[in-house]
LOGU-208320 format. One record per residue (C-alpha): x, y, z. Coordinates in steps of 0.5 Angstrom, whole numbers, plus 500, padded with zeros to 3 digits. Layout:
N
XYZ;...
end
This chain:
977
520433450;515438454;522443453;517449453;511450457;508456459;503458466;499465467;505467470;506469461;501474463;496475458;498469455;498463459;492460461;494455467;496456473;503452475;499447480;494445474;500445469;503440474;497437476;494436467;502433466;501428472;494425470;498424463;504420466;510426465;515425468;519432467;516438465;520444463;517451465;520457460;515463461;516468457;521473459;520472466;522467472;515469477;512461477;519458477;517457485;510455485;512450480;518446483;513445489;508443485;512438481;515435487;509434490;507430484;513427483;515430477;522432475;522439475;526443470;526451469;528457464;526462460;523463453;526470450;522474446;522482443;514484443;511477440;517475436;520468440;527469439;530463443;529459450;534459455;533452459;537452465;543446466;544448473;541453479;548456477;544456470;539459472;542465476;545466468;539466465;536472470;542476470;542476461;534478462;535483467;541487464;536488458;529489463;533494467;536498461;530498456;534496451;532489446;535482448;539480442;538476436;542470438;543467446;550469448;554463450;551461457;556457461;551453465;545453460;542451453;539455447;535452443;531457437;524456434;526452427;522458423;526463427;532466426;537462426;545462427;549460421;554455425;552452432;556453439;555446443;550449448;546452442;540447439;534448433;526446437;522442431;515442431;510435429;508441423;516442420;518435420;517435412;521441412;527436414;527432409;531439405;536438410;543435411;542431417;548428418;550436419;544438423;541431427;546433433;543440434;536438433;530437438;523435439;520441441;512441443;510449446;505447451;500453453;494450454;491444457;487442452;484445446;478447450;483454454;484456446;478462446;481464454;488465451;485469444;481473450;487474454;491476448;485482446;486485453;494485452;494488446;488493448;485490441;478487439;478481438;477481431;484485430;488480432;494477428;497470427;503472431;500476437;497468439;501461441;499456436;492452437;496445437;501448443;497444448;499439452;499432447;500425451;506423450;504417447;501422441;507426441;512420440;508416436;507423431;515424431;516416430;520418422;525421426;527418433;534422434;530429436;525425441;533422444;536429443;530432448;531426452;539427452;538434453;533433459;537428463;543434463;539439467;537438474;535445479;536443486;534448490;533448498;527451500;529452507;536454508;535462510;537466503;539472506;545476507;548471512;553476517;553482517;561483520;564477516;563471521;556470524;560469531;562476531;555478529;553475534;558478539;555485536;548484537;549482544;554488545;549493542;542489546;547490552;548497552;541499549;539495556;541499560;539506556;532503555;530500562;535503567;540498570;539492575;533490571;533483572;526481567;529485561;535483562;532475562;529477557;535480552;539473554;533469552;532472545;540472543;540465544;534463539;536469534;543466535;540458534;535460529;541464524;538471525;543476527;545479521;538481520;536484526;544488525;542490518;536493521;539496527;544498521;539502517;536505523;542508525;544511519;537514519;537517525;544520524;540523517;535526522;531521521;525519525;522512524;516507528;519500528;512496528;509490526;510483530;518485531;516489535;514484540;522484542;526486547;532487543;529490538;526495543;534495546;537497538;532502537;528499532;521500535;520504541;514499544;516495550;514490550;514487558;511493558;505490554;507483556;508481548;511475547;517474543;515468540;510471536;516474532;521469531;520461535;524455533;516453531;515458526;515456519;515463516;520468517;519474520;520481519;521488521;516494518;519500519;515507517;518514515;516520513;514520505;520524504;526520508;524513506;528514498;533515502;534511506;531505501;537507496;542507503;542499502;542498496;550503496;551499503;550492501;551493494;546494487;547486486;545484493;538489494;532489491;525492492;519486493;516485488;507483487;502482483;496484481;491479479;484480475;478480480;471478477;469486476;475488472;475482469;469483466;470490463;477489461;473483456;467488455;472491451;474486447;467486444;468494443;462495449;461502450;462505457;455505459;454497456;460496460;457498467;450493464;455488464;459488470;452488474;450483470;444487465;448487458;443488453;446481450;444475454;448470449;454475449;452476457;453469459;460468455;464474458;462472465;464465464;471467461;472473467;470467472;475462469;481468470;480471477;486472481;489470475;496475475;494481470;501486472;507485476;508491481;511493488;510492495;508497498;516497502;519491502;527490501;531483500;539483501;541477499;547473501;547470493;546476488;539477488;540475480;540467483;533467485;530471480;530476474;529483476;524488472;525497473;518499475;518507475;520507483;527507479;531501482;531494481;525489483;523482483;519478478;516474485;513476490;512477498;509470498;513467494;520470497;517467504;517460501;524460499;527462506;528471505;526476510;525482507;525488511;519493510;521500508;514504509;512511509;507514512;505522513;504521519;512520522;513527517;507531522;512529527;518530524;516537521;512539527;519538532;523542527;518548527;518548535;525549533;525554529;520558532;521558539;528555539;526548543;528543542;523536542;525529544;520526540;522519542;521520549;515516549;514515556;514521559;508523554;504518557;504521563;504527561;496530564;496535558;495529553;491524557;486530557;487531550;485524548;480523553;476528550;478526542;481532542;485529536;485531529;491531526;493526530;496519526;490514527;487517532;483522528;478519524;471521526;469514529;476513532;475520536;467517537;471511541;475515544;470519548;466513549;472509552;475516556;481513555;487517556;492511558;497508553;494500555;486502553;490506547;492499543;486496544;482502542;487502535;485495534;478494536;477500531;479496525;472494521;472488522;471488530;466493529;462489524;462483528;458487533;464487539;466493539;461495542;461489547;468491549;466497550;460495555;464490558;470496559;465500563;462494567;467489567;463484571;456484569;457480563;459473562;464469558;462464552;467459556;471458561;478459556;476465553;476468560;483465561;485466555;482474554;481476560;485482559;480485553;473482556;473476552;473479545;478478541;482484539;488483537;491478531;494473537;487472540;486468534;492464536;490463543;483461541;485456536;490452541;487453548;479453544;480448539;486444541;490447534;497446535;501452535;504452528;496451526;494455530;499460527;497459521;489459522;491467524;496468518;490465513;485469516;490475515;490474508;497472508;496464507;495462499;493455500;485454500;486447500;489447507;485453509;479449508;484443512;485447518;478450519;475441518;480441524;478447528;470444527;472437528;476438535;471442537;465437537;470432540;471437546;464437546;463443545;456445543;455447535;452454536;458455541;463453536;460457530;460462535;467463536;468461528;464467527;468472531;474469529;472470522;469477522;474480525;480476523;482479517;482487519;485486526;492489528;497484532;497487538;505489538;502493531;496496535;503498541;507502535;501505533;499508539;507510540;506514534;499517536;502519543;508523539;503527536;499528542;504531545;506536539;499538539;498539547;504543547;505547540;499546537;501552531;507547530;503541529;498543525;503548520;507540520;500536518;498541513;505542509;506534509;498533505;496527509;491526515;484524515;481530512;482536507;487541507;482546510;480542516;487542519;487550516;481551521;484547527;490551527;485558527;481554533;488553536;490560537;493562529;492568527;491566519;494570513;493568505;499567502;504573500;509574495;514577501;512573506;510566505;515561503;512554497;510550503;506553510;509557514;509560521;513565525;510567532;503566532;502568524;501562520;502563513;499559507;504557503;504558495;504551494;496552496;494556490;490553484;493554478;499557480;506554476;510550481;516553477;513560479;511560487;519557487;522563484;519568487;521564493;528563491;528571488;526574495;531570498;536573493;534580492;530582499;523583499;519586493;518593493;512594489;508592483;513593477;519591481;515584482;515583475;521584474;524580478;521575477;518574469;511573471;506572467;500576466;495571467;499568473;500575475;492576476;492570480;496573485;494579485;485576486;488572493;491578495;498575495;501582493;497586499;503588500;504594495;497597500;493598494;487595492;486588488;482594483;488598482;493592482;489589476;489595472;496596473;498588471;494589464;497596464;505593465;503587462;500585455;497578453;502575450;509572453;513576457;520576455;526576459;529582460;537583462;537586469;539593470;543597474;539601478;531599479;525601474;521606477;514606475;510610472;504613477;498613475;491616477;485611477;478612478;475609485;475602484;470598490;472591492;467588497;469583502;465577499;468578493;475576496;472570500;469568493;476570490;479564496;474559495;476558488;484559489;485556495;478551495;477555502;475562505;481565509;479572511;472569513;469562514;463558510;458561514;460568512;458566505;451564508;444568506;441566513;445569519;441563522;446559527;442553529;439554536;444550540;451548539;456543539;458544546;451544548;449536545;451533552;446537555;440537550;441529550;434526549;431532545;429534538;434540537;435544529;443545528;447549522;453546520;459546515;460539512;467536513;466528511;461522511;463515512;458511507;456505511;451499508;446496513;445488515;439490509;444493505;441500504;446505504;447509511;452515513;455517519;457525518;462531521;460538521;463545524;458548527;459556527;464556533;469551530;467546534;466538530;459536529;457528529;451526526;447519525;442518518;439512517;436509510;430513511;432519512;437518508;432517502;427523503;433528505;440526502;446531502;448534496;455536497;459540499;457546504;452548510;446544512;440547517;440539521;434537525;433532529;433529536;441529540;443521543;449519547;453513546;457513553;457519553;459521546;453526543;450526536;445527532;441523529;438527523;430527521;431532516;437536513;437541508;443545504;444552505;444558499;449562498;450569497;451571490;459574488;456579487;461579480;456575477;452580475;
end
């Protein structure tokens, strides 16, 4: 009877989540229940669980509509019915295109249209008319010996009860961006789609028993059985698994020997060990899908990190896929993939932002367009956007809209109403979207499990989501990106092309050793470098003096907010330089995190604790680490699991402070940390950049600057690589190319970091000079290149046409001279260049603080000269950076350009920074302000500041904690007037 029944998953529609759906049928005695969101198939999973745990019959389809017109429902008689009804929605989401007035002729599904729609003159035999309690009278005009056969009991259900029908009104205002007294009959459900007993329902439709044995009929001749273990992934790779098997261990072999050498017998051991477990568990193919992607990455030129907990595997390490070893770091295969696990693994695998389509669009050509679909996510309502997005409906203004979300709206009563309403809709989904990077291929086309939407990315995606592709038996596979591989990728190219190297960045051992880079990352000598860089990260380094690969992964881990806001960094570090003069909170901890000093580091530890601490099995403890991840949907079970952990304990007898202190290190670090073979890959990636630093720093910084992104703004690495040894020039029409460019030491900015300046523009003169040679003067620039005259000013006040020896005065005189204010038109080219006039032109004067000014609002930043240059005072501080660790204790007075400020709450929530400056020598400033001085003395953007205060040391890393702190005036541009 309930053959249309809607959850939150109609989004902006429904109200009930599957579970509650299933629970509220369940209470009334249902035994089937028919799930049909509206143009999408995201709950179907949540909801078959659902009902099998309450022992309900579970059925599933999809209600078909054009904006708010319901024009049929689709109920599957099959899971082969249900692939149906996901590609015919597909087809339409993919292409844009409206679904069409009548179903096709579904083989292995039903159609049923609303009465007061649109309906078919003759009916097919899949083909059915749902009646409503509120149309019977209407059938009293029919010819029922026609039309009894094709008729049903049709009972919508959106709400629980007649208490959900102001949410669903509200929720239809946030879709329609209306107010909610703008909206229409046919934006919302009917008042009386709730879920009616059947007792009511059956009694209501008495006069007409046959639709109430139609429904019935049609109930019993559906059914989804679906497995939800079996693995749904592409299920070989060459055609057999056997086979499979044989390449995988043929390439493990081979890589053995590349990677550890032969006569390894651990590694060896190790290799055979993971087959047999890959092999039982029927993951071949996935690890050769992987391998496959990566090869062809790599003959692209390509590079890639393999990170995550694959790699705690040898043979990925053997295929290439991850460049950590995992003997090396003693990381346990089990982690990644064990006959135990309940949840399946994957590989995260990072590229540059610029290789990382290509290499997306390589599987989906590879394994086929039916087989491949990027993940899909979720986004849900938090409580904050919950309340502005109610707030509009009541027409709040902006500024009454911040009163609401922090709980002062003038209007108590309305207050009081809209907070109610954002409470019952947190987490409740609001928009379907993408993972960052993850792909399925699927054995069955994807179409069989889901219905696929095109986001603007371009390619198909899934309407569920990682959690819910994890409980249905795929491995998706992350195809990330990150800036930090094109720092590496780029700056190895530019070593080539400048000084004809080449760089194996993938020699990774012998980077490890190498004194230079040690020597580097002892000193946070880093910026630039991937996540080794920030000012915290170059703080811990210099506390750790850590120049080894093994105290590099802790500090990658430990570094995460988490460990620091439980206060265990800075017992690791204590512990670290005096590893004998503390003591562990219990003989386990010692046993079981001997290596990092009894504090937890890494995401494994929260295993080992939960099992050799509290007595959890290892597939709870696993799943108290994944919980605390945030990768666990269950708070029920959570809420289970954390009874347990507490109970156990008691039994062991542990005392309760001990208990909640380890509770309480668990919990605050859990969420944010790194499993340890994350922590390996990232410190692989980190070395790579420290080597390129250490030994083309020029190449290295150009690289960091051409792929915009790093910890800090363009003109920080700009400075690092004068700091370096660069010799700077501002962008030049007949030398710099659209991005940075370097030849020999000469570093030329790229025109791409010119403000304002059309994209079309800068890559046509490029294009142009290429074409033609360099320009020759003013008037030969302009006609070649079309420009305008506004554009033409531009370059000419950045100095980019320095060039033609003339001065900005002059070249802006003869720009409004050749040029008039209105559109250049395109001339023919000519046979022999044009020969500009000469003219003769008064002395003009340029100064040089014109053109520094000139930079800072064409670039954001002075080239020519530096900030300080800007500065009324010639005053400099009385000491500098370098000399910190020497006036440690005293109360000094330091000048310094701000470079960032990390905002921190304290235990009292007053706001606090942490901040980086330059001093006058290019060398980094770190300072300390506490609330109160924070209060008197506040910063006031961007610029240099006169600092005073008193110089500390944290393990040896020098700081100023400020008393005082005041901003700096310019001169006047002395155009101002």
């Amino acid at each position: 009877m309930y053959l249309n029944c809607h959850s939150y998953h109609s989004l902006r529609y429904g109200v009930l989540s599957p579970e509650v759906l299933v629970r509220r049928a369940r209470a009334l005695g249902i035994d089937v229940l028919v799930l049909t969101d509206i143009n999408t198939t995201s709950g179907v999973y949540d909801f078959v669980k659902a009902c099998r745990t309450a022992g309900i019959t579970p059925l599933v389809g999809i209600e078909f509509r054009n904006g708010n017109r319901h024009l049929y429902t689709g109920i599957a008689r099959s899971f082969e019915g249900f692939g149906e009804l996901n590609r015919f929605l597909s087809q339409h989401l993919m292409s844009g295109s409206p679904l069409p007035e009548r179903a096709p002729a579904f083989a292995q599904a039903w159609v049923i249209y609303p009465f007061e729609g649109h309906l078919p003159e003759q009916f097919a035999e899949h083909e059915f008319i749902g009646v409503r309690h509120r149309q019977l009278n209407r059938l009293l005009r029919m010819p029922l010996q026609v039309w009894q056969s094709r008729l049903l009991l049709w009972q919508p259900v959106t709400f629980g009860g007649r208490g959900d029908w102001d949410l669903h009104r509200h929720l239809r205002a946030v879709d329609k961006n209306a107010l909610l007294n703008h909206l229409r009959a046919e934006d919302l459900a009917s008042e009386y789609d709730w879920l009616v007993p059947p007792e009511r329902l059956q009694a209501a439709f008495s006069a007409y028993p046959f639709l109430l044995a139609n429904s019935e009929a049609l109930l019993k001749s559906c059914s989804f059985d679906f497995d939800f273990s079996g693995i749904k992934n592409k299920q070989s790779y060459t055609g057999s698994r056997a086979a499979d098997a044989r390449l995988l261990e043929q390439l493990a072999v081979d890589g053995l020997e590349q990677r550890y050498g032969k006569g390894h017998a651990e590694a060896r051991e190790r290799v055979s060990k993971e087959l047999g477990i890959i092999n039982q568990l029927g993951f071949a193919a996935y690890f050769l899908i992987a391998w496959d992607m990566v090869r062809y990455s790599l003959s692209r030129g390509f590079y890639h990190v393999g990170r995550g907990s694959g790699a705690n595997s040898v043979v990925a390490y053997c295929l290439r896929i991850t460049d950590v070893d995992p003997i090396e770091l003693n990381l346990y295969f089990e982690r990644f993939l064990n006959p135990k696990r309940t949840s399946p693994p994957d590989f995260d695998i990072d590229y540059s932002w610029r290789d990382r389509d290509a290499v997306q669009h390589y599987l989906f050509k590879r394994y086929g367009q039916e087989h491949v679909a990027l993940l899909g996510a979720m986004s849900t309502f938090q409580r904050k956007a919950g309340l502005r997005e109610l707030g509009k409906v009541y027409g709040l203004p902006a500024d009454e809209l911040e009163l609401l979300v922090q709980g002062r709206a003038p209007d108590e009563a309305l207050n009081q109403k809209i907070a109610q309403l954002a409470g019952r809709l947190e987490d409740f989904p609001n928009l379907r979207t993408i993972h960052a990077g993850g792909i399925l291929v699927s054995e069955l086309p994807i179409t069989a499990y889901t219905a696929l939407d095109l986001p603007p990315k371009g390619l198909p995606t899934t309407q569920f989501d990682m959690y819910v592709a994890e409980d249905i038996g795929f491995e998706k596979l992350d195809v990330l990106s990150q800036r930090g591989i094109g720092h590496i990728q780029d700056g190895a190219r530019l070593v080539w092309e400048n000084q004809g190297k080449r760089i194996d960045v993938h020699a990774v051992k012998c980077f490890k050793e190498d004194p230079k880079v040690k020597a580097l990352l002892a000193s946070g000598e880093t910026n630039g470098c991937f996540y080794i860089e920030s000012p915290a990260m170059r703080g811990l380094l210099r506390k750790l003096r850590c120049s080894d690969y093994l105290t590099l992964v802790a500090a990658s881990s430990i570094i995460r907010p988490g460990v620091a806001k439980s206060g265990m960094m800075k017992a690791y570090i204590e512990r670290f330089h005096n590893p004998t003069g503390f003591t562990y909170l219990h003989p386990v901890m010692e046993e079981q995190l001997r290596e990092t000093y009894g504090v937890m580091v890494y995401q494994e530890d929260v295993i080992k604790v939960g099992h050799h601490f509290a007595g959890l099995d290892l597939a709870d403890a696993d799943v108290l680490r994944r919980a605390m991840s945030g990768k666990y949907r269950s708070k029920e079970a959570f809420q289970e699991l954390t009874r347990r952990f507490f109970d156990n304990c008691r039994q062991k007898g542990y005392s309760e402070a001990l208990t909640a202190e380890v509770w309480r290190q668990i919990e605050s670090f859990a969420g944010y940390s790194f499993s340890k073979a994350h922590s390996a890959s990232y410190a692989v990636e980190s070395f790579q950049s420290l080597y390129l630093k250490a030994y083309f720093p020029l190449e290295f910084m150009v690289a960091v600057i051409n792929n915009f992104g790093g910890f800090y703004a363009t003109w920080v690495y700009v400075h690092e690589a004068r700091r370096w040894g660069a010799v700077l020039h501002l962008p030049c029409v007949n030398h710099s190319t659209y991005a940075t460019s370097i030849k020999g030491k000469d570093l030329y900015l790229g025109l791409v970091h010119v403000q304002s300046l059309e994209q079309a523009l800068a890559q046509r003169l490029v294009a142009e000079r290429e074409r033609g040679g360099l320009f020759r003067d003013l008037p030969d620039f302009i006609e070649r290149t079309r420009v305008g005259r506004e554009q033409l000013v531009l370059l000419i006040r950045l100095g980019a046409l320095r060039f033609t020896a003339k001065s900005k005065p002059e070249l802006l005189w003869e720009a409004h001279l050749y040029l008039s204010r209105h559109q250049v038109k395109v001339k023919p080219p000519r046979l022999f260049p044009l020969q500009g006039k000469k003219y003769r032109l008064p002395q003009l004067l340029q100064q040089p603080l014109e053109d520094l000014y000139d930079e800072l609002e064409l670039l954001g930043f002075p080239v020519s000269g530096t900030w300080f240059d800007l500065l009324q005072t010639g005053y400099r501080g009385e000491v500098m950076a370098r000399d910190l660790p020497q006036r440690v204790g005293q109360r000094v007075k330091m000048v310094g350009q701000l470079v960032t400020l990390k905002y921190v709450r304290t235990v009292r929530k007053d706001l606090m920074h942490f901040g980086t400056f330059i001093d006058a020598e290019g060398q980094f400033l770190d300072t300390v302000h506490f609330p109160p001085v924070l209060k008197a003395w506040p910063f006031k953007g961007n610029g240099a500041y006169l600092l005073q205060g008193k110089v500390v040391s944290d393990f040896g890393f020098c700081s100023l904690e400020v008393e005082k702190m005041a901003p700096l005036p310019l001169k006047p541009d002395p155009r101002a007037g």
